[in-house]
C-alpha positions in Angstrom: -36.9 42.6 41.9 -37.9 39.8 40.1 -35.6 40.5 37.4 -32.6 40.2 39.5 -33.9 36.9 41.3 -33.8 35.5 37.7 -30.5 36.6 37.0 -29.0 35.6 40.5 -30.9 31.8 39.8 -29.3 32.2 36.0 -25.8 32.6 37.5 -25.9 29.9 39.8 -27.0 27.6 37.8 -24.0 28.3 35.8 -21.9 28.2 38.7 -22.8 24.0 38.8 -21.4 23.6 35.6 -18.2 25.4 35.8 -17.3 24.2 39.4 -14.1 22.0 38.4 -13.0 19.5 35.9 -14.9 16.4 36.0 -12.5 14.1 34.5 -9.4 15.9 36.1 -6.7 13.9 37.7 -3.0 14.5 39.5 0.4 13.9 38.3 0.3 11.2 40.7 -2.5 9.2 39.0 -1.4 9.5 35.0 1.5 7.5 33.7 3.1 8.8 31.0 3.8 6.6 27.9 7.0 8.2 25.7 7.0 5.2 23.0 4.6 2.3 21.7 6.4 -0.7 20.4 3.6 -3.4 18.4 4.6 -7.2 17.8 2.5 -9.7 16.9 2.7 -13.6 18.9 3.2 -15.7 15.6 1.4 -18.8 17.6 -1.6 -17.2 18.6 -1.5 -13.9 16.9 -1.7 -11.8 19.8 -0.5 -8.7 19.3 2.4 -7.8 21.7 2.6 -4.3 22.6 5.2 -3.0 24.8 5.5 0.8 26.2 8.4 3.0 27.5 6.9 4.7 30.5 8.2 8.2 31.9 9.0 7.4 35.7 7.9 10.8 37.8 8.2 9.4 41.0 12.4 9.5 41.3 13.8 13.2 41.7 14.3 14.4 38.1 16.8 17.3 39.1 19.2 14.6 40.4 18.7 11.8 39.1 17.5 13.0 35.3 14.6 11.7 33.6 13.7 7.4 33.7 12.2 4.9 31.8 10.1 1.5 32.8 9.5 -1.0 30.3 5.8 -2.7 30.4 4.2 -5.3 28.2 0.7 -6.7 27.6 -1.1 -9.0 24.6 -4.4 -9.0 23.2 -6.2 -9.5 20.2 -6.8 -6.5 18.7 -4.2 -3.6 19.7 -7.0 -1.4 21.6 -7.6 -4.4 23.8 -3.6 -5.4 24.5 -3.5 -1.3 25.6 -6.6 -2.0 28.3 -5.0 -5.4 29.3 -2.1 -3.4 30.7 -4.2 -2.4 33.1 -3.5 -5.6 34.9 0.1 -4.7 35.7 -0.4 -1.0 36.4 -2.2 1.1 38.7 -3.8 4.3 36.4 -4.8 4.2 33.1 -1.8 5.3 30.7 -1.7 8.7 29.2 -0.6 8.7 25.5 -0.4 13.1 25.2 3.2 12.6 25.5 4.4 9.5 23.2 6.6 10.9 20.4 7.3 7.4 18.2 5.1 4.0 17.4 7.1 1.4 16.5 6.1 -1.8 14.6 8.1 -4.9 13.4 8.9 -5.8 10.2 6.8 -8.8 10.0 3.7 -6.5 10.7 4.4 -4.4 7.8 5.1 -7.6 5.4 1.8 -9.3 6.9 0.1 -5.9 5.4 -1.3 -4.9 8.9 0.1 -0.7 8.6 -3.8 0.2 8.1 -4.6 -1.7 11.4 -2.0 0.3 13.4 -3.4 3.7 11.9 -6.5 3.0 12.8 -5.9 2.5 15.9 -3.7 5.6 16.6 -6.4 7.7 14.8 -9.3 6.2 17.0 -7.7 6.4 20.2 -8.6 10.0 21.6 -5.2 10.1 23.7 -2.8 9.2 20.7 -0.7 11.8 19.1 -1.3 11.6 15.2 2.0 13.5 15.0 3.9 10.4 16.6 6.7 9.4 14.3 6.0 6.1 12.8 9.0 3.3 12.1 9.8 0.2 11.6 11.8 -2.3 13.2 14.1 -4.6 11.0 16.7 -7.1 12.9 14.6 -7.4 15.8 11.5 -7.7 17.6 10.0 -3.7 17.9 9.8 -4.2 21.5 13.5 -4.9 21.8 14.3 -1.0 20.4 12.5 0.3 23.4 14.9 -2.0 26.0 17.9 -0.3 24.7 20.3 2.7 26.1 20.1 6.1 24.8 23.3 7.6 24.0 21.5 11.2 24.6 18.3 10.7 26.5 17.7 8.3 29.1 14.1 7.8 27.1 14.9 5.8 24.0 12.0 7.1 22.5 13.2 10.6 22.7 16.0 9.8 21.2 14.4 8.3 18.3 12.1 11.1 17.7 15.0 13.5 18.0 17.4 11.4 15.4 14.7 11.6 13.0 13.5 15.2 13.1 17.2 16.4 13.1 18.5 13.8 10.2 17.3 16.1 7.7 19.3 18.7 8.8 22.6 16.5 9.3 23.1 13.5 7.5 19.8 13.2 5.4 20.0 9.6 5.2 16.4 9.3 6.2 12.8 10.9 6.4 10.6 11.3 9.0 7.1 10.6 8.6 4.0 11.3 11.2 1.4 8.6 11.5 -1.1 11.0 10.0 0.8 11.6 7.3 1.0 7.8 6.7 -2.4 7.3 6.9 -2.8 10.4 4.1 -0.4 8.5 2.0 -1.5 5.2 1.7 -4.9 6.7 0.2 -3.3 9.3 -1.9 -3.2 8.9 -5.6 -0.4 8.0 -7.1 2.1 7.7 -4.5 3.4 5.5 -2.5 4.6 5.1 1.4 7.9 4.7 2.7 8.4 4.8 6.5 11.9 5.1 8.6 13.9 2.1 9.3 15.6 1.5 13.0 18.1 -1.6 13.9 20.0 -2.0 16.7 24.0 -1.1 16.9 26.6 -1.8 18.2 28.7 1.4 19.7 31.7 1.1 22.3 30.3 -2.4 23.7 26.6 -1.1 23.5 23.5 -1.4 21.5 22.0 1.7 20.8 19.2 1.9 18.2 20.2 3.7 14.6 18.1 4.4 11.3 18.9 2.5 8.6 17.1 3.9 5.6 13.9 3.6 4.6 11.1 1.2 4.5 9.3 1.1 1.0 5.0 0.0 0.5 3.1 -1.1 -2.2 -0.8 -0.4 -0.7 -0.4 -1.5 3.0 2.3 -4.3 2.8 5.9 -3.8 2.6 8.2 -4.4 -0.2 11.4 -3.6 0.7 13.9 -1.4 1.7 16.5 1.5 0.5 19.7 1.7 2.2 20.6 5.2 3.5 22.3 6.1 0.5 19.5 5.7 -1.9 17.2 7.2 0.6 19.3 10.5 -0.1 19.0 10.1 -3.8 15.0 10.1 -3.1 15.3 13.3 -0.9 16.7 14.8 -3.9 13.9 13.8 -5.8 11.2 15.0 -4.0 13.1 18.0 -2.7 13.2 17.2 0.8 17.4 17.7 1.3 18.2 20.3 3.4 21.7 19.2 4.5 23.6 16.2 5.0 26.9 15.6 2.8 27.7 14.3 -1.1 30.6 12.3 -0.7 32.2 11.7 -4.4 35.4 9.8 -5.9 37.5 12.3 -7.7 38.1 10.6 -10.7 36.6 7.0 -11.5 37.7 4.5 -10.0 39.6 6.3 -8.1 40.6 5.4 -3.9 40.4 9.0 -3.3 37.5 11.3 -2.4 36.0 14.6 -1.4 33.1 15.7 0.5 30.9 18.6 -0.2 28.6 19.7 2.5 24.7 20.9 1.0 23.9 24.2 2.0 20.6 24.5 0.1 19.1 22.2 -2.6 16.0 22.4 -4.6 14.9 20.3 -7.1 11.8 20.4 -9.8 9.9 18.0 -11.5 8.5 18.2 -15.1 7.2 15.5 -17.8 6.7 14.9 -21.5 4.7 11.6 -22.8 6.2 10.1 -26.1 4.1 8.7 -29.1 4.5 5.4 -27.6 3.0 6.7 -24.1 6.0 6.0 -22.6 6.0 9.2 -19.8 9.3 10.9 -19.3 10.1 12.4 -16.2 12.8 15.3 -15.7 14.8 15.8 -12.5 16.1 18.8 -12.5 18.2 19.3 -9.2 19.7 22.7 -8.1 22.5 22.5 -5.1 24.5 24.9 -3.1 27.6 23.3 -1.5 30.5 24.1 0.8 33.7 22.2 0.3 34.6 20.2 3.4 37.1 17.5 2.6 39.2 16.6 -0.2 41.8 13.7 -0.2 44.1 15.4 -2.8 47.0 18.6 -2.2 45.6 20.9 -4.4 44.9 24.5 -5.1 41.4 25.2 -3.7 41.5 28.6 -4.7 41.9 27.3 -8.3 38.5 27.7 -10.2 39.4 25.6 -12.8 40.1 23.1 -9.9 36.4 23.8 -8.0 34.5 23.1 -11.5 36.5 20.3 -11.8 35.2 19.4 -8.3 31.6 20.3 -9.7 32.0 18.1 -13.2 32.5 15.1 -10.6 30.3 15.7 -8.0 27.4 16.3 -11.0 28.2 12.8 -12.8 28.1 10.7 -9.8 24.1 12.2 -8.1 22.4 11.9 -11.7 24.2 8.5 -11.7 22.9 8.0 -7.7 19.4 9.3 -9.0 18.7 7.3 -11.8 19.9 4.1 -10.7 18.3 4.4 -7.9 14.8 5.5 -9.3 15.6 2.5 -11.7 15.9 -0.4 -9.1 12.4 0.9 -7.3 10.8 1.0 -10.5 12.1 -2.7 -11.9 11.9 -4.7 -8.0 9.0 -2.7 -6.2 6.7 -1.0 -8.4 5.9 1.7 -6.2 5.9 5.2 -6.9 7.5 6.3 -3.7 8.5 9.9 -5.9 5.0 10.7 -6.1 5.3 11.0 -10.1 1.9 9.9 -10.7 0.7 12.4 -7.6 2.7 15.4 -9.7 1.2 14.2 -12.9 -2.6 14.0 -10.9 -2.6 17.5 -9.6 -0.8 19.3 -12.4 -2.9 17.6 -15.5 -6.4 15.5 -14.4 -7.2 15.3 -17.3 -3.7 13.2 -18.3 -3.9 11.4 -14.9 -7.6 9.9 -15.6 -6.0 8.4 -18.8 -3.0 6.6 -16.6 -4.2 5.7 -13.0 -5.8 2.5 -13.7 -2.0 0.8 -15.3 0.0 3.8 -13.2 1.9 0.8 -11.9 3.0 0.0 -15.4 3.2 3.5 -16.5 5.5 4.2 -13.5 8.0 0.8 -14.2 8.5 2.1 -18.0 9.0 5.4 -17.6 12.5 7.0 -18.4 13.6 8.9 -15.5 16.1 11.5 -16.4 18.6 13.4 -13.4 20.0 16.8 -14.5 21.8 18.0 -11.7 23.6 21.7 -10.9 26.4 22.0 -8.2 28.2 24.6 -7.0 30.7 25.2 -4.9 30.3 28.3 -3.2 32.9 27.9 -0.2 36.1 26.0 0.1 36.0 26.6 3.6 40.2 26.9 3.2 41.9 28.9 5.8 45.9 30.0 5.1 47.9 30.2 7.9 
């Protein structure tokens, strides 16, 4: 008997602590935040943070998903978030917010590692959030704008980003935990995504514009969408996207090759003179999609003519681009000196404290392999 008055006390005292959620709340009392925009007041430095909300309240069925627009200042970032409390009812849910933005003067005042630390404080805050920057305009601007496929800009933005690699390639998306990884890691440098506004059919819509490039936390410059596809080629992130390529030089004519598959490895030699030599050897499978010229495609003399071409213009791409990050940045955005660091320590110990120098001297060498593996030619 007194056994089971023990157990039966046991249970409910069990029963108190599993009775319900205690900080649980209803759909009616969260607001959703889809995208964080960060500016900074230049007179009083308050930073100006502005947030794309998901409206719940209108019928979604009909009238599809909406978007309000809410700003609020503050000192440090944490405290501009609370002081939106002021304009809106219920605290503001970050679970579902898929980009942070932050303006270009942010990044060139150095502040990056403030932002991350933020988003990695803040219990609420995705760290898989894709990170960008704003160049053309103030970040909060972006958020204003229409989508072109979702009524939330933000959306959109994630979307462009996570499906560029597999379409254009022409930029590179990076997580906010991943860009708090990189600006520690050794021998490598950050680059984030670039956004701008655009003009389409009498609209602005929002489109990347290549890639923003770091040196420690402040922001050097930028590639152009072109040159970031030369980088994905060197550090093997292309998985599609097209090669567009003259057919002779200087010629007005062109063809296109679209990349089914690419991969690309990395291997090193250091010269009597230290001077560290880096190969690039790139490996692509393409399909032929466009050619200006009335030619045989069938010809295979014609298709490794096509190959001959397309090969001398990417390790052209490749090295001048490597070249002008080397000579106006400085910053190993390749992750040479990371390659170099985890396949010989050893070597690495001897070069990380002039890897800057090391990595503006070295000779970087493109050897790339195309073939055309489909014409994609149909006879009537």
């Amino acid at each position: 008997m007194l056994k089971r008055c023990i157990c039966l006390l046991l249970v409910l005292c069990v029963c108190t602590l599993v009775c319900g959620c205690w900080d649980y709340r209803g759909l009616n009392e969260i607001i959703y935040v889809a995208g964080i925009a960060v500016d900074k007041n230049k007179e009083s430095g308050d930073y100006i943070v502005t947030y794309e909300m998901m409206d719940i309240s209108a019928n979604i069925k009909q009238e599809g998903l909406k978007a309000k627009i809410v700003e609020s200042s503050g000192r440090t970032i944490a405290e501009a978030v609370r002081n939106a409390n002021k304009r809106v009812i219920y605290r503001m849910y970050f679970g579902h917010s898929t980009v942070l933005i932050v303006s270009e003067q942010l990044m060139l005042d150095g502040e990056i590692e403030k932002i991350l630390d933020w988003i990695l404080r803040d219990a609420d805050v995705r760290e898989t959030a894709s990170i960008v920057v704003s160049v053309g305009q103030p970040a909060g601007d972006l958020l204003r704008l229409k989508g072109l496929d979702q009524s939330v800009i933000s959306n959109e933005m994630d979307k462009i980003l996570k499906e560029d690699y597999r379409t254009a390639s022409l930029s590179y998306h990076v997580a906010a935990y991943e860009a708090f990884n990189l600006l520690s890691a050794e021998g490598m440098a950050l680059v984030l995504p670039i956004f701008h506004e655009a003009d389409n059919d009498g609209e602005k819509v929002v489109e990347t514009a290549g890639l923003a490039v770091f040196k420690d936390n402040f922001m050097v410059g930028m590639l152009s969408p072109l040159e970031t596809k030369m980088m994905l080629f060197m550090i093997d992130e292309m998985h599609g996207g097209v090669l567009t390529c003259q057919i002779s030089e200087g010629s007005s004519n062109y063809f296109t090759l679209s990349v089914a598959k690419s991969t690309t490895k990395l291997s090193y030699e250091v010269g009597e003179d230290g001077r560290v030599t880096f190969h690039v050897k790139v490996r692509i499978e393409t399909f032929l999609s466009q050619t200006d010229e009335v030619i045989d495609m069938l010809d295979k003399a014609t298709i490794k003519k096509y190959e001959t071409f397309a090969q001398i213009q990417l390790n052209k791409g490749i090295e001048e681009t490597a070249e002008r990050v080397q000579q106006e940045y400085g910053a190993d955005i390749f992750g040479f000196g990371n390659y170099i660091h985890d396949t010989d320590p050893h070597l690495w110990e001897q070069l990380k404290e002039n890897w800057e120098e090391h990595f503006r001297n070295a000779v970087i060498v493109a050897d790339t392999e195309i073939s055309i593996t489909n014409t994609e030619y149909m006879k009537s």
